[in-house]
C-alpha positions in Angstrom: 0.0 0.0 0.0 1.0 3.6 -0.9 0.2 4.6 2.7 -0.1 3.1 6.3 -3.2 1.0 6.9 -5.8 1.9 9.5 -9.2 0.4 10.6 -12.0 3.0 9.3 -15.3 1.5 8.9 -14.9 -0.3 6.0 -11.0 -1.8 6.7 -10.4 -4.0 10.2 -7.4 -5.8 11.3 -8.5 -9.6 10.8 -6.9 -11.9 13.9 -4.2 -13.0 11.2 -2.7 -9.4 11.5 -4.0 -8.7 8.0 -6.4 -6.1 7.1 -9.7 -6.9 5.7 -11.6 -4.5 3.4 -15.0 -5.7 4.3 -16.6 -4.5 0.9 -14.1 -6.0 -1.7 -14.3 -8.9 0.3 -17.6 -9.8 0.6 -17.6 -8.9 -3.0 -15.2 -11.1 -4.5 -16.3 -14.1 -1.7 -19.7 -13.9 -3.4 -18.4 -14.3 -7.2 -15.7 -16.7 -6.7 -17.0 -19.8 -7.0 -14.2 -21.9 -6.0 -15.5 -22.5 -2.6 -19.3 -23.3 -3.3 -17.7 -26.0 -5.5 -15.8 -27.4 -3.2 -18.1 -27.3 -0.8 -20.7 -29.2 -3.0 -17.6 -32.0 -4.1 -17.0 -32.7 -0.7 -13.8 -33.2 -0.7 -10.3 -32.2 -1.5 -8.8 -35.2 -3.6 -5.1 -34.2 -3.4 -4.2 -34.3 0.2 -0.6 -32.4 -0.5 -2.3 -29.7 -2.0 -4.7 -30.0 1.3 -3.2 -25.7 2.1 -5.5 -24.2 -1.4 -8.8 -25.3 0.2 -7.8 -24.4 3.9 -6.6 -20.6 2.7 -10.4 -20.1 1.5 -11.8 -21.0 5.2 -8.9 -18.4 6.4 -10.5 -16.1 4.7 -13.8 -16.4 5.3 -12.6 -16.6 9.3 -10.8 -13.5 9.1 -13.8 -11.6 7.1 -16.3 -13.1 9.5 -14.2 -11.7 11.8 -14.1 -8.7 10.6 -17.9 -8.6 10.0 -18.1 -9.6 13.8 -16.5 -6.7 14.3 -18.9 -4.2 12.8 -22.0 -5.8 14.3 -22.9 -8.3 11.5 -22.9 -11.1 13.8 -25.2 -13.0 11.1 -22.8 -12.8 8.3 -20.4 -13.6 10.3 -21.9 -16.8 11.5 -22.6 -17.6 8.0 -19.0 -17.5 7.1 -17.8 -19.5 9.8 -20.1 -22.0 8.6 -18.9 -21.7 5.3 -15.2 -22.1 6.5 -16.1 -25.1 8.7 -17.9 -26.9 5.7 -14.7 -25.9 3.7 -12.6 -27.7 6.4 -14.7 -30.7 6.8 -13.6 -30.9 2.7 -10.0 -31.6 3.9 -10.5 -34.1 6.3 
């Protein structure tokens, strides 16, 4: 970035120490598809590459935490659901 990041109502500092811009976020969650798919496979069928699906439930932890954050307890929640189901993929 050109300048220091701060948290402003739209930016928050996810627990991984990254910063989350809540709108691009939720944006690009909701047209990349990668994770619905996954999520309706069931399962990740190359166990070394096991990190690719477990980076999408980071970040939808670190937006739901962000989301949490602002107030929007029930997007959150439905993040962390997505992440879990994501997770459950690996497994």
């Amino acid at each position: 970035m050109p300048t220091p990041v701060h948290d402003d109502p739209d930016t928050v500092r996810a627990a991984s120490g990254a910063y989350v811009d809540i709108g691009r976020s939720l944006e690009l969650w909701s047209k990349y598809t990668a994770p619905a798919q996954l999520e309706r496979e069931g399962k990740w069928v190359d166990k070394s590459t096991a990190d690719v699906p477990m980076y999408y439930a980071f970040i939808a932890q670190d937006l739901a935490i962000a989301l949490d954050a602002r107030g929007d307890s029930a997007r959150a929640e439905h993040l962390i659901s997505d992440a879990r189901r994501i997770v459950a993929t690996v497994r």
